[in-house]
N, C-alpha and C positions, 0 to 999 in steps of 0.2 A: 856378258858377261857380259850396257847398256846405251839420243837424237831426238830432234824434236818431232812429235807426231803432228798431221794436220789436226786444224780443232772442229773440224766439221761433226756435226750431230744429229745428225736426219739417217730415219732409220733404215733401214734397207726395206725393197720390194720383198713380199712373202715368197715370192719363186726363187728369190735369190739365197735364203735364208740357213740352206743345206749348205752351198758354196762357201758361207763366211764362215760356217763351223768348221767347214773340213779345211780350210786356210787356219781358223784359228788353232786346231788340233795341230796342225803340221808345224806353224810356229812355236805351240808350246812344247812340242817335241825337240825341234831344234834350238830351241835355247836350251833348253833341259839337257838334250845330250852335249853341250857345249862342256860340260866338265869334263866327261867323260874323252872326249876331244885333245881337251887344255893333257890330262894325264895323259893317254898314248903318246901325245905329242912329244911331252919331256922324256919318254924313253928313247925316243932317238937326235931329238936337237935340245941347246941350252933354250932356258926361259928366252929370255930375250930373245931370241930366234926361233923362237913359237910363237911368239906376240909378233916379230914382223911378217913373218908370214900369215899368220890371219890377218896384219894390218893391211899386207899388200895383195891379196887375193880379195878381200872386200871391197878397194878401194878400184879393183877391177872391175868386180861387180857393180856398183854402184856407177862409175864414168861411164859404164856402157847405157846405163839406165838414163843418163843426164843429158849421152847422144840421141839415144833415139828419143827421149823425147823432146828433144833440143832444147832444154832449159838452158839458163843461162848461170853463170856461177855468180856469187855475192859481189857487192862492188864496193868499193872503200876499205881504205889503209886501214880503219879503227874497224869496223866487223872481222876483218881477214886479221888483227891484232887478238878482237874477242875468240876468235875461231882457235886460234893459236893456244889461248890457254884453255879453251876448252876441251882443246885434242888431246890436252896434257892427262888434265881433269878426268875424262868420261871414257877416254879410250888406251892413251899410250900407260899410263899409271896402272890404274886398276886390272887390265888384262898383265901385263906385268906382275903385279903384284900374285893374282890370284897362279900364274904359271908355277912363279916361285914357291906360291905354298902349295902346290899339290907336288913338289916335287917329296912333301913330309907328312900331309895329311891323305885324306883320301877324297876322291871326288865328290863324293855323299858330304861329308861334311863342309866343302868349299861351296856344292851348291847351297844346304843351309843357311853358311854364312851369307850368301849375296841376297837371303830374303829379310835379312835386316838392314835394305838401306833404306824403306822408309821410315823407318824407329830412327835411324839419323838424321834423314831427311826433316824429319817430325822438330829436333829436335834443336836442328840449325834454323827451319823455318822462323820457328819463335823468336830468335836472338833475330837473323836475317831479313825477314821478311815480315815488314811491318802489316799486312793485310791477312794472316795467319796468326790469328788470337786460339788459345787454350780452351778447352774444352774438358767439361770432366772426362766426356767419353773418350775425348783425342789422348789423357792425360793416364786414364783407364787403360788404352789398348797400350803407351809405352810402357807401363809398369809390368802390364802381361807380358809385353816383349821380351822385356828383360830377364825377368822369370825364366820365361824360355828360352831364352841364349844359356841361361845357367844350367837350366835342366840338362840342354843338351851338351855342352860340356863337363858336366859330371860335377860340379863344383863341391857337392855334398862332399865327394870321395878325394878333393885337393888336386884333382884336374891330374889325376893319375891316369897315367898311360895315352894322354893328349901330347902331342906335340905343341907347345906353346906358342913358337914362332909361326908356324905358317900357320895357326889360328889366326896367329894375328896380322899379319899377313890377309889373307883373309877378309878380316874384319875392316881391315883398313882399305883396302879394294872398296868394299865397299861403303866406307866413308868416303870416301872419294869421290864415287857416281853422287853420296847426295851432298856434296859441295859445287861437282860440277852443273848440279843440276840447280843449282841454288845462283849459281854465279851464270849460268844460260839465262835464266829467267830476266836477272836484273840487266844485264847485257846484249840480246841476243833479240828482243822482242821488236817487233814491227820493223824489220831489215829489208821489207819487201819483197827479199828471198824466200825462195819455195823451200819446203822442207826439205824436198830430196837434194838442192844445191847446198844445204847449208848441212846437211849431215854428207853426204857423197866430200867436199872441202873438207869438213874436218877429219872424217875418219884420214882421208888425204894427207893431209899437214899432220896426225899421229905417225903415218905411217912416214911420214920425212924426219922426224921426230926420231925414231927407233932407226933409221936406216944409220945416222950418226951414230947414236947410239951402241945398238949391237955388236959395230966390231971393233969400238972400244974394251968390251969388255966377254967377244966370244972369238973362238978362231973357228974356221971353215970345218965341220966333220969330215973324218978321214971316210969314213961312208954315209951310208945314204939308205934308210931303211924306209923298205916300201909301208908300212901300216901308220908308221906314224907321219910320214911324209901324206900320207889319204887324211888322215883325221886333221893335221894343220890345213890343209887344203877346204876339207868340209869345213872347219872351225871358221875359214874367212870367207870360202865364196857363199857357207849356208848361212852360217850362223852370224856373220859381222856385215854380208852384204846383200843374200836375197830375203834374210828374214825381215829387214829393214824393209823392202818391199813389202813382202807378206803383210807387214803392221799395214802399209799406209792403204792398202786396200782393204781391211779390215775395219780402220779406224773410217774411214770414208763410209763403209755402210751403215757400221751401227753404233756409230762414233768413241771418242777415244774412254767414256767410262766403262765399256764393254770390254774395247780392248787391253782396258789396262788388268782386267782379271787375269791374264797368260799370265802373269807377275808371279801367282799362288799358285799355279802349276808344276812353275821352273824347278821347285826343289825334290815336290813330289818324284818326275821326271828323274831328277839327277839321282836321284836316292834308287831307284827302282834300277836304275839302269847301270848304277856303279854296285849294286847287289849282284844281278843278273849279269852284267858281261866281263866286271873285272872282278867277283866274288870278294867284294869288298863286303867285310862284317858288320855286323850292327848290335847296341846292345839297345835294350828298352828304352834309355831315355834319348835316344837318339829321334827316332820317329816322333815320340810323343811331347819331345821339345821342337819339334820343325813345327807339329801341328800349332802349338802353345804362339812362338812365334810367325806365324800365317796369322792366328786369330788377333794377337795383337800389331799385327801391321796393316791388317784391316781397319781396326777401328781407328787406325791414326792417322788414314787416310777418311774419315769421313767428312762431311763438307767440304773437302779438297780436292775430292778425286778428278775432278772434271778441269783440275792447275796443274796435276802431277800427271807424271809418267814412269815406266818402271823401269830398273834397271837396264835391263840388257837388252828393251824396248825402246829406249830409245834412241834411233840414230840422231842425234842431237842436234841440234839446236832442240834438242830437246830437252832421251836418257839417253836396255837395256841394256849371258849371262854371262857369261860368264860365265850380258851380260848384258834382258832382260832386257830388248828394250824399249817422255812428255814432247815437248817440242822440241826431244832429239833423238840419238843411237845407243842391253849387251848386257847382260850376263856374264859374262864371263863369257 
């Protein structure tokens, strides 16, 4: 639910080429069930205490990865300051955000919602980022997007029988990743930090972030239920710390415009998987508005794609699902 990825672009050996797929499928797997995740979680702890424990089980994962490969962490007050609102931004926010709204929507529909952050991303670029000029076709895919967000909320019908708040919720999650991801770029760039020190830090600093946090605002559960305590666990050590890995070996063979495709998986994935294990319902326009926006979030990434990174892809100083995830970390 979404760090910055390396930007290497050399393609892989042909003998390797099975290997990067069966990595890429397992990533988009585990971002995908990342909703699915976020939901069981809330049946036994509060949001916020689903978000610090994926924040602190990845944050495991990843420190273990920075020892053995003895990287070193970012150095200076002002990166470890950017880092800080990054962690805000990309990770302690938006997994928040999304906990909270599946405590009222359904998985299916929060994955959906995390495939519109580059339709944001698209559309801060332009104000943001003066080297991100308009395009009919870029201009093209937000109008589809939009479309498609509508579709899939029923709008025709007055957003009957939608829960409003943790749509929005939701949606704001993932405006979130593409602010974070807006504010990584202009901040974040030639730190001469490795990717994995500057995503492994931040996910870090989120997870310092919520440890304040949560128990302001959760008390301890009187128990402790084993399914949802496995799914917070997968949610940080799969989904927020080894899938970060996954990327940066993926992105290293056939570089990051390849890997950014997981992005268009994520929702399929979550959709399939909040059908089949939690018998979450669907009506027509649900499906066929996910599709509507995939296609328009494709085209709003063209001539871009090789600058951007996806949600919950990336461990950031990047993005990902939530949460999916340029030159950072998620999905949700």
């Amino acid at each position: 639910m979404s760090p910055a990825v390396p930007s290497s672009s050399s393609p892989a050996p042909a003998s390797r080429l099975f290997d990067w797929r069966v990595r890429f499928g397992v990533l988009a797997l585990i971002w995908g069930f990342s909703f699915l995740f976020i939901k069981v979680g809330t049946e036994g702890f509060a949001p916020f205490q689903v978000t610090f424990g994926r924040l602190l089980f990845g944050t495991a994962v990843l420190a273990v990865a920075i020892v053995v490969k003895r990287d070193r962490l970012p150095r200076g007050t002002r990166v470890w300051g950017h880092l800080t609102v990054a962690a805000f931004l990309l990770n302690a926010l938006p997994f928040s955000l999304f906990a909270y709204a599946e405590l009222t929507i359904p998985s299916t529909l929060a994955g959906i919602c995390n495939a519109t952050t580059p339709l944001w991303g698209m559309v801060l670029s332009l104000v943001a980022l003066s080297e991100d000029r308009p395009t009919r076709v870029r201009a093209a895919g937000l109008g589809i997007g939009f479309v498609g967000v509508l579709t899939v909320l029923g709008a025709w019908q007055g957003f009957s029988g939608l829960d409003v708040t943790g749509t929005a919720l939701a949606l704001l999650a993932s405006f979130s990743y593409a602010v974070g991801w807006i504010y990584v770029r202009r901040t974040l760039s030639g730190t001469g930090a490795s990717n994995l020190s500057l995503a492994g830090s931040q996910v870090g600093l989120a997870t310092l972030q919520l440890a304040v946090v949560t128990p302001l605002f959760t008390s301890v559960p009187k128990s402790v239920e084993l399914l949802p305590l496995l799914s917070v666990l997968a949610l940080g050590a799969l989904g927020t710390g080894y899938a970060m890995l996954l990327q940066y070996g993926v992105v290293a063979e056939v570089g990051p415009t390849t890997a950014a495709m997981v992005t268009y998986f994520i929702p399929v994935i979550a959709t399939a998987a909040g059908v089949a294990l939690l018998d979450e319902h669907l009506t027509w326009n649900t499906p066929v508005g996910a599709l509507v926006v995939l296609a328009g979030a494709a085209l709003t990434q063209t001539r871009t794609s090789r600058r951007t990174a996806p949600p919950e892809t990336a461990p950031q100083p990047a993005p990902a699902p939530a949460g999916v995830p340029a030159r950072a970390a998620s999905r949700a």
